[in-house]
C-alpha positions, 0 to 999 in steps of 0.5 A: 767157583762152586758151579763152575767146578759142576759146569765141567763135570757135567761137561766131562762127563758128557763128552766121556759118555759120547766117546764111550758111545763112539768107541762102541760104535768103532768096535761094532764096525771092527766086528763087521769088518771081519766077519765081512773078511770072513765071508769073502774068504768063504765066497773065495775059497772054492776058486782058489782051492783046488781041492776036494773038500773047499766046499767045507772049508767054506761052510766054515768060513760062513759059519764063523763070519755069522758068529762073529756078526751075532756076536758084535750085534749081541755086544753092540746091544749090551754095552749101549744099554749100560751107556744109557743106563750111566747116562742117566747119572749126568742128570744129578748135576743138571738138575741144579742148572735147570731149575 
């Protein structure tokens, strides 16, 4: 009873720490899709505005698409770091399975 009770927490544990993984690769994704929106909405501007000043609106749709690029990579980065740093925790009911 005992090892089955440690068999499904290590295989809980496993698939919590693959859809945190999945969830932070979907928000990456999300992060790239605006800032991609951003940048067609910068890429279109001059067309659609007539105006005088679409040069600097379309700087600042540039400006925001790249940090909102940074941005994403920066939070993709930290928060798979602290994945693999938790990963490490499954390992304590492994080691009982293992040996």
């Amino acid at each position: 009873m005992n090892e089955t009770v440690n068999k499904n927490l290590i295989l809980r544990e496993s698939l919590a720490l693959q859809r945190t993984t999945l969830a932070n690769q979907t928000t990456f994704l999300a992060f790239l899709r605006t800032a991609m929106y951003f940048a067609v909405a910068g890429l279109s501007t001059r067309n659609v505005l007539q105006i005088e000043n679409s040069v600097l609106i379309e700087i600042a749709f540039y400006t925001i698409s790249f940090f909102i690029l940074v941005l994403g990579i920066v939070n993709f980065f930290k928060h798979k770091k602290m994945i693999v740093e938790n990963k490490k925790h499954i390992g304590d009911y492994k080691l009982d399975y293992y040996e």
